[in-house]
LOZAZA-76718 format. One record per residue (C-alpha): chain; residue number from 1; residue in three letters; x negated, y negated, z. Coordinates in steps of 0.25 Angstrom, whole numbers. Layout:
c/k/r/x/y/z
A/NUM/ALA/X/Y/Z
...
end
This chain:
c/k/r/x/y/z
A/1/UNK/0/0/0
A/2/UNK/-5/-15/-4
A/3/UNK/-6/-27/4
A/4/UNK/6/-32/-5
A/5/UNK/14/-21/-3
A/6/UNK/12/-19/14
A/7/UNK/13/-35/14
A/8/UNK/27/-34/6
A/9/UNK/31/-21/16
A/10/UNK/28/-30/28
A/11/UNK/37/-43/21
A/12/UNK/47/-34/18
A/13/UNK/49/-30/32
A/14/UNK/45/-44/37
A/15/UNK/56/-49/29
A/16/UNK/66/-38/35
A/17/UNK/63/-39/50
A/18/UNK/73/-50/52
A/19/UNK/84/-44/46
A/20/UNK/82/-32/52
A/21/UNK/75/-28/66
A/22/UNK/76/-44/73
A/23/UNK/93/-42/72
A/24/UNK/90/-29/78
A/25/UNK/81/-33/88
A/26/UNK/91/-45/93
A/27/UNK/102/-38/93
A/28/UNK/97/-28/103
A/29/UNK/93/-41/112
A/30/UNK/107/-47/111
A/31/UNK/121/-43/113
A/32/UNK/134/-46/105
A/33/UNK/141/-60/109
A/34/UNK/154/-52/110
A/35/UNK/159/-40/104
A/36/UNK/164/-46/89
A/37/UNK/151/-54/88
A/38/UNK/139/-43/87
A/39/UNK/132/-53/76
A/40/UNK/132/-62/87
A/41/UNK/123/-59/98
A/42/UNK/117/-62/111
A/43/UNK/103/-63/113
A/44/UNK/100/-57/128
A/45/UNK/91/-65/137
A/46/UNK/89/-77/129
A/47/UNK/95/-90/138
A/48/UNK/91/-101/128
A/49/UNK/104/-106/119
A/50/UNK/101/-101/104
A/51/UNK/105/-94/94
A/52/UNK/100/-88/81
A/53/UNK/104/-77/70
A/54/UNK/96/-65/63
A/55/UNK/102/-59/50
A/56/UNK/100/-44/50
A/57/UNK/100/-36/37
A/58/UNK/116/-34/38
A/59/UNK/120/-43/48
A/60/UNK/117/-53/56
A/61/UNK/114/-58/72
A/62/UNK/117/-72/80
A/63/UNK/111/-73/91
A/64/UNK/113/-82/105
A/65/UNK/106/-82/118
A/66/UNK/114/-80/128
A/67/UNK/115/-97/133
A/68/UNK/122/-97/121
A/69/UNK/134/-89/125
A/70/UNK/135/-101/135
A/71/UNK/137/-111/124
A/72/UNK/151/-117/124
A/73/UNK/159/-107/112
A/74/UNK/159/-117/99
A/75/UNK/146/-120/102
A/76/UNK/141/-106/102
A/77/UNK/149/-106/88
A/78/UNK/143/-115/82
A/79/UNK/128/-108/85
A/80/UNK/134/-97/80
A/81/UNK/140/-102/67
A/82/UNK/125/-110/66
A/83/UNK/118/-95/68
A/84/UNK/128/-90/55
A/85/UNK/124/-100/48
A/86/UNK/111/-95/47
A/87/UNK/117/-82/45
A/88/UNK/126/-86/33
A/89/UNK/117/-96/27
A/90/UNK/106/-83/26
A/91/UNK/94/-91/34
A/92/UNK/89/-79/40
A/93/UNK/86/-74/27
A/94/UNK/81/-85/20
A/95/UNK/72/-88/31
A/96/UNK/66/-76/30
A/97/UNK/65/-77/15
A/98/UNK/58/-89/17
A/99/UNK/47/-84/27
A/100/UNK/45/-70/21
A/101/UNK/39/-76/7
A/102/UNK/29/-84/11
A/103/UNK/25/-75/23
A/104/UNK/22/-63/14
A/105/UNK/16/-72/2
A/106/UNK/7/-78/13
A/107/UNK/5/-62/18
A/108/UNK/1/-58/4
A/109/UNK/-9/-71/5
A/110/UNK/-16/-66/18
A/111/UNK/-17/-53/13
A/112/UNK/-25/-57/0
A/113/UNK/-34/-67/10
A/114/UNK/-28/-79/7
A/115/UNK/-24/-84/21
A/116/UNK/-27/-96/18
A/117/UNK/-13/-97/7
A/118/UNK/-5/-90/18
A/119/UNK/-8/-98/28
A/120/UNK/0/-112/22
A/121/UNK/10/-102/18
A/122/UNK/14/-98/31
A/123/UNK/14/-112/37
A/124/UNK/22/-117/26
A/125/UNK/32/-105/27
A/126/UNK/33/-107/42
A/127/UNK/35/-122/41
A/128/UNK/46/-119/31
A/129/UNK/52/-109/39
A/130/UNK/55/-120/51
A/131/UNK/60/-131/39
A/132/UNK/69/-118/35
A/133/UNK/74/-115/47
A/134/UNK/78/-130/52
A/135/UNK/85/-130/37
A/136/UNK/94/-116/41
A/137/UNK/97/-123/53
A/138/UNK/104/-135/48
A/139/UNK/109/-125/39
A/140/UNK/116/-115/50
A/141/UNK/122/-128/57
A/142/UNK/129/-131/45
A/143/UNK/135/-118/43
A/144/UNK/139/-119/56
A/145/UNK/149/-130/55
A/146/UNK/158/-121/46
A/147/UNK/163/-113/59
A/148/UNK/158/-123/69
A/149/UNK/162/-136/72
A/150/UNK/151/-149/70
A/151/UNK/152/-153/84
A/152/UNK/150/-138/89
A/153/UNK/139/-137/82
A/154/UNK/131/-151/84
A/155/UNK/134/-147/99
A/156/UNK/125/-136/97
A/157/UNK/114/-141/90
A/158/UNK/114/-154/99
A/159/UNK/114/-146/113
A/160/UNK/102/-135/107
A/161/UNK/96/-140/95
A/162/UNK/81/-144/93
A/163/UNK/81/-157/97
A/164/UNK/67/-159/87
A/165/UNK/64/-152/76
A/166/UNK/51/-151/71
A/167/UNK/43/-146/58
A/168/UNK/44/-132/66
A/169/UNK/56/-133/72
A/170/UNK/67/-121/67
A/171/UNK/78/-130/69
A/172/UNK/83/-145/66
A/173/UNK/82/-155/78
A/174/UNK/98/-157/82
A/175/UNK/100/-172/74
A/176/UNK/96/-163/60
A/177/UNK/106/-151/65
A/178/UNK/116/-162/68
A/179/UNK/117/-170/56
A/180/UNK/116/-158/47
A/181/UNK/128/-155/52
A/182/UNK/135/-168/50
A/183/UNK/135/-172/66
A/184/UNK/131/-185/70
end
């Protein structure tokens, strides 16, 4: 077997792990937030208020800490229309589209000694990942206002959102999440 082909093996399951053994893994750490809702989960042991999804190859998980559960009920909502959003909109996916590329072109680059290629690639791809990421945000909160309302959802973001965001920061600061959308 050649570099190309171990490299291509090793993306491959790279690429795959997400979808399949990290559902898996926090499923058996949670529990279901009631008996109809087993896509929607409770991460055991975890106290600060958060909330975040993983697509699996046929489904798919949201998952709270268990402060959350002490979020008034339309609040909890609208964090959990945020979390389909990403869902719906595919941003697990894409995301992982995005990082897998360059990581095993910059791979292939190592492998033939040219560290010196990879290197930038992998600062660039990292650095993308974060503009990305505060991108699918601003994207999640406005799917979210088509089964929650505005107020709910600004509620939300203004009690627990990054009040700064910065060139590595995952999510917008709370005035960006805010007038994205449309509350002022």
């Amino acid at each position: 077997m050649n570099y190309f082909e171990l490299i291509s093996i090793a993306l491959a399951f790279i690429l795959l792990l997400p979808f399949t053994l990290v559902p898996w893994m926090l499923k058996k750490k949670s529990y279901p937030i009631d008996y109809y809702h087993d896509q929607i989960r409770v991460l055991k042991g975890y106290s600060q208020i958060n909330a975040f999804s993983v697509r699996g190859i046929r489904s798919h998980l949201i998952l709270i800490s268990e402060s959350t559960l002490n979020l008034d009920y339309n609040e909890l909502q609208a964090i959990i229309a945020h979390e389909e959003g990403h869902i719906k909109l595919n941003h697990h996916v894409k995301m992982t589209l995005v990082m897998g590329i360059p990581i095993y072109t910059s791979l292939l680059l190592i492998i033939k000694g040219e560290v010196f290629f990879a290197i930038p690639i992998l600062l660039i791809t990292l650095l993308a990942q974060k503009v990305i990421s505060r991108r699918f945000e601003l994207e999640a909160d406005r799917y979210a206002l088509k089964t929650t309302s505005r107020d709910e959802l600004a509620s939300v973001i203004s009690r627990y959102g990054e009040r700064r965001s910065s060139l590595i920061s995952t999510h917008p600061d709370v005035s960006t999440r805010l007038k994205n959308i449309g509350y002022s």
